[in-house]
C-alpha positions as CSV (number, residue, x, y, z in Angstrom):
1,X,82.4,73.1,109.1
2,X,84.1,74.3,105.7
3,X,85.0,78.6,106.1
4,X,88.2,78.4,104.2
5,X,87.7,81.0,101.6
6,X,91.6,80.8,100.8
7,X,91.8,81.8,97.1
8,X,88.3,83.6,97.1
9,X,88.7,86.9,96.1
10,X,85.7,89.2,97.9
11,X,85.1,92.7,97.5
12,X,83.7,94.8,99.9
13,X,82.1,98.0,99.8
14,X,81.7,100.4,102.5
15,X,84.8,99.5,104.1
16,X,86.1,102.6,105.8
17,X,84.0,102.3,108.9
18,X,81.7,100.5,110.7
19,X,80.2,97.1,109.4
20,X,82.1,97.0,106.0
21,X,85.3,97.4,107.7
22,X,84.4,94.7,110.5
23,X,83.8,92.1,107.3
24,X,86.8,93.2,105.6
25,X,88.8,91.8,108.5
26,X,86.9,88.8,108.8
27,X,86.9,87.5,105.7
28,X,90.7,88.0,105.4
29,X,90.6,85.9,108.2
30,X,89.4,83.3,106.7
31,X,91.9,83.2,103.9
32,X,90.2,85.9,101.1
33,X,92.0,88.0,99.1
34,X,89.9,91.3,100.2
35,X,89.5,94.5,98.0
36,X,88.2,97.1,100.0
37,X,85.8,99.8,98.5
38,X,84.8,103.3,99.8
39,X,85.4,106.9,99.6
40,X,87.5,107.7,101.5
41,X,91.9,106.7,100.3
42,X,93.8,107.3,103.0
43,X,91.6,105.2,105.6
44,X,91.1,102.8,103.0
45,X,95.0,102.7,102.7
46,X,95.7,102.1,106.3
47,X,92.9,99.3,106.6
48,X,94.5,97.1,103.5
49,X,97.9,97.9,105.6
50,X,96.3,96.5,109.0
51,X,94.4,93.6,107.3
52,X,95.3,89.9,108.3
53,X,97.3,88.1,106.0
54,X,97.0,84.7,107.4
55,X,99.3,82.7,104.4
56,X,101.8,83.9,102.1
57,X,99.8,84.0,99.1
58,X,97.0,86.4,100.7
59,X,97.2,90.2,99.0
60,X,94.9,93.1,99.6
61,X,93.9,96.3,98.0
62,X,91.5,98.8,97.6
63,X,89.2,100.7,95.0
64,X,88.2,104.5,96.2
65,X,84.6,105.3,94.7
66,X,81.3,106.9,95.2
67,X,78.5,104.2,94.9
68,X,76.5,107.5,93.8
69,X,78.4,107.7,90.8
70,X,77.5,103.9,89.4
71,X,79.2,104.6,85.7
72,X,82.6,105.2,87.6
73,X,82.2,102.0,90.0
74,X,81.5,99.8,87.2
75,X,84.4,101.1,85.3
76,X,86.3,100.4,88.5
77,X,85.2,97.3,89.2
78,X,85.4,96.1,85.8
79,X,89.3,96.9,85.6
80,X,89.5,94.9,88.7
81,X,87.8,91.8,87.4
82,X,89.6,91.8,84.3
83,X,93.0,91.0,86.5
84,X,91.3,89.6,89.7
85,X,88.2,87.4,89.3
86,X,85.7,88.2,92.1
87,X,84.0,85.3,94.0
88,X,82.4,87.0,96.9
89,X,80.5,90.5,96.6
90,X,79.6,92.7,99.6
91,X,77.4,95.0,99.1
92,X,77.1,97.8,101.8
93,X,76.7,101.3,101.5
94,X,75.8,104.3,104.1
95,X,72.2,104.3,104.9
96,X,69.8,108.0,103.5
97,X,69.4,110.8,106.1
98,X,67.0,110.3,108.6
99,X,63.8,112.0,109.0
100,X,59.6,111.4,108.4
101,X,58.8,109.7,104.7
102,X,56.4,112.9,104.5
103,X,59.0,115.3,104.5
104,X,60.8,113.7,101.8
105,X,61.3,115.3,98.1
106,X,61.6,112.9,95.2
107,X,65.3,113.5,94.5
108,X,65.7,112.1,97.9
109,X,64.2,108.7,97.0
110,X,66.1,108.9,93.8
111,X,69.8,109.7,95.3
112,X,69.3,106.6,97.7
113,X,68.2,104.4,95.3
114,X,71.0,105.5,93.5
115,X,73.3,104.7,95.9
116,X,72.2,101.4,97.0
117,X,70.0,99.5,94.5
118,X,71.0,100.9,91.6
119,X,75.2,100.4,93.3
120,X,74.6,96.8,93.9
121,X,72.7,95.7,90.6
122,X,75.5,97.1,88.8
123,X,78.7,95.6,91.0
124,X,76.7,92.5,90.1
125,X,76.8,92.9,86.7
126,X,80.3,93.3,86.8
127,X,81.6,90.7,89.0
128,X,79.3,88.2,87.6
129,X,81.5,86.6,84.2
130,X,83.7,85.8,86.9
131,X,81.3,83.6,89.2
132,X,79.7,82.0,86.6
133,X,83.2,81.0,85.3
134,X,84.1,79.4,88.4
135,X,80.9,77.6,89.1
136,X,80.7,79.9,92.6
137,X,79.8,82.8,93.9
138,X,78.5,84.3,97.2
139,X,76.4,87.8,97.0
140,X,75.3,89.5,100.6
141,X,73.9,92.3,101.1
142,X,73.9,94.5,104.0
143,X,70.6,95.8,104.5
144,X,68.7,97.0,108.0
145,X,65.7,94.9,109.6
146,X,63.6,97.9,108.7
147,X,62.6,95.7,105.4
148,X,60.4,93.4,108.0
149,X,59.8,96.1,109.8
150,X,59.6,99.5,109.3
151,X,61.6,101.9,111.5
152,X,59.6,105.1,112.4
153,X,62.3,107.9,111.0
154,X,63.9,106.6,108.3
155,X,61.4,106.6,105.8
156,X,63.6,107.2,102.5
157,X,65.9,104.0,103.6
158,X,62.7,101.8,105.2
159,X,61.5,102.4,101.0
160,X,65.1,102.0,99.3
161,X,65.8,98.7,101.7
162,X,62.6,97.2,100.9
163,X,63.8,97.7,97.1
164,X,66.9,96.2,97.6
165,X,65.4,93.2,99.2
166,X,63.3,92.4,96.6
167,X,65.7,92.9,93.7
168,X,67.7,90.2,96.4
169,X,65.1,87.8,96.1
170,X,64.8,87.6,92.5
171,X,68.5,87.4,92.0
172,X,68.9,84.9,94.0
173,X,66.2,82.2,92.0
174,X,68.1,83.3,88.6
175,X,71.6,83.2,89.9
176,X,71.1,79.7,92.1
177,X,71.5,77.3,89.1
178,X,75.1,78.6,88.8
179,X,76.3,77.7,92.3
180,X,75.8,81.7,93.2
181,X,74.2,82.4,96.0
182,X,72.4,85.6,96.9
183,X,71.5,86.7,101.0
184,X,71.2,89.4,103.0
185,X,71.7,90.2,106.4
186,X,69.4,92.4,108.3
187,X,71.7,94.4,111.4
188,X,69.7,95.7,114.4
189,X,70.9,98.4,115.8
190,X,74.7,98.3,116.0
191,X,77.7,100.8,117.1
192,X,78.6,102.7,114.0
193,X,78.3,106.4,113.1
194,X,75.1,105.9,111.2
195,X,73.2,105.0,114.8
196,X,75.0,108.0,116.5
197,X,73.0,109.8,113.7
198,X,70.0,108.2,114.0
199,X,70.1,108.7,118.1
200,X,70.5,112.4,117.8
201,X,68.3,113.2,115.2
202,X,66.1,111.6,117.6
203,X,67.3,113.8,120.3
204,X,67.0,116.6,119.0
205,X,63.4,116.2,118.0
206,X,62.3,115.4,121.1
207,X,64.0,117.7,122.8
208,X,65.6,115.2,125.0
209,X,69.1,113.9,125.9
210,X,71.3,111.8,123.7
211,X,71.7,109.2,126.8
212,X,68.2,108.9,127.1
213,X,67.2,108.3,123.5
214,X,69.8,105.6,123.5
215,X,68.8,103.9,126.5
216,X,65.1,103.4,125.4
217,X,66.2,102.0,122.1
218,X,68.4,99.7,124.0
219,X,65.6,98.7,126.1
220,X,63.7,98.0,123.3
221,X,66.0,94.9,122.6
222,X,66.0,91.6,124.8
223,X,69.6,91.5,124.7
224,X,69.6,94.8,126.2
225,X,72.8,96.7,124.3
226,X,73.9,97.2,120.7
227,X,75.3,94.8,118.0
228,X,79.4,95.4,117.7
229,X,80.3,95.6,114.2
230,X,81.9,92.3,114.6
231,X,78.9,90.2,115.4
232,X,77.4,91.3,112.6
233,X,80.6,90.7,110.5
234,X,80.5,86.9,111.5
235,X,77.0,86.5,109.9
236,X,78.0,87.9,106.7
237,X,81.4,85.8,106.6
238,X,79.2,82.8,107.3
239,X,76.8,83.4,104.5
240,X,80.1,84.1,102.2
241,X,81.7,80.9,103.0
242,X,81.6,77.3,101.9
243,X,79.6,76.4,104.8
244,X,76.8,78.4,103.3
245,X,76.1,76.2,100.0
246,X,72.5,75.7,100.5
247,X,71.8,78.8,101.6
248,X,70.5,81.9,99.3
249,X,67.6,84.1,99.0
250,X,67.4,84.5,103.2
251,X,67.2,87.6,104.7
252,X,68.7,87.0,108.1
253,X,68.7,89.4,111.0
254,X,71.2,90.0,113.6
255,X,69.3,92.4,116.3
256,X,69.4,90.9,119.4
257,X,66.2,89.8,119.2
258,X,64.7,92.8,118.7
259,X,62.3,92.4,116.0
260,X,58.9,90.7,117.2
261,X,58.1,89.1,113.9
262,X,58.3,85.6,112.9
């Protein structure tokens, strides 16, 4: 099976923690060039400094940015391309704050949407001349399983992940004649901050332990135990390799099992 992705270039956003960082390192170890995107410098620094370099000609870097603020990431981005070429996007960004859909005030809706759909469409748009000149390109985005499934909770990211799915979809039967290829995976829950958020939100409503919200939502999963950032890493390296050719418009969950639909 062909995962070389030695002189890709891949850009991936959200890399300071959790998922994002876990496919930074993975795709460098498949060979990519990896520009690392987030907020945050000086972690960002130390990742592109730990990153695997596994041939001579491999180089990191990173880009610090707020997806809120899309006219700056563009800008960004743009200066990137015009050096670098990009072949592989990852798109990944921190999920909304947790709490009922009823509660929610409008800005909230338009803050996330801000910060994921609108974010992605226009990293797209920049990294785009460069696909299409090569013939190749891989898009994933990381999204949650609440788009088959709503999560009860998270009812501002259960709406802006079911955008983002959507607007997925359609890219994926425009961009397909050019050899670009559009997926998304779908994490369960997995060790990152954004479930120790989640878990005591939960706790805190109900009054109940920490430990005890977190075993029923483990038990709630066949394989008993959260994802690692890793394993959900590996799918997105997968879809962003060679070996994926034939393979766009999916929306592919990694949960343990835990969703019940087909």
């Amino acid at each position: 099976m062909q995962l070389d992705l030695s002189g890709r270039h891949a850009l991936v956003c959200g890399a300071s923690q959790g998922i994002g960082r876990a496919c930074a390192i993975e795709l460098a170890l498949l060979g990519a060039n990896v520009t690392v995107l987030a907020r945050r410098g000086d972690v960002l620094a130390e990742l592109v400094e730990s990153l695997p370099r596994i041939h001579d000609a491999q180089r990191h870097g990173f880009i610090v940015a707020d997806a809120g603020d899309t006219n700056v990431l563009r800008a960004h981005v743009e200066r990137l391309v015009a050096d670098a070429p990009l072949h592989i996007l990852i798109n990944n960004s921190g999920g909304p704050p947790p709490g009922n859909i009823v509660d929610a005030a409008p800005p909230d809706f338009l803050d996330a949407l801000r910060k994921h759909l609108l974010a992605n469409h226009v990293l797209v748009q920049a990294v785009l001349p460069g696909m299409r000149a090569a013939g190749w390109g891989r898009i994933v985005n990381i999204i949650s399983t609440s788009v088959k499934e709503p999560i009860p909770g998270i009812g501002v990211s259960n709406t802006t992940r079911g955008a983002v799915a959507s607007w997925a979809k359609t890219l994926s039967v425009e961009l397909a004649p050019l050899g670009i290829t559009v997926n998304n995976v779908l994490p369960g829950s997995t060790h990152t901050p954004r479930i120790e958020q989640i878990v005591a939100v939960r706790a805190r409503k109900s009054g109940r332990d920490e430990q005890d919200v977190q075993r029923e939502m483990t038990a709630e999963i066949p394989m008993g135990r959260f994802a690692d950032p890793s394993e959900t890493a590996a799918a997105v390296a997968f879809l962003a390799s060679p070996a994926a050719s034939y393979i766009t418009g999916v929306s592919l969950p990694v949960d343990g099992g835990r969703m019940r639909s087909l």
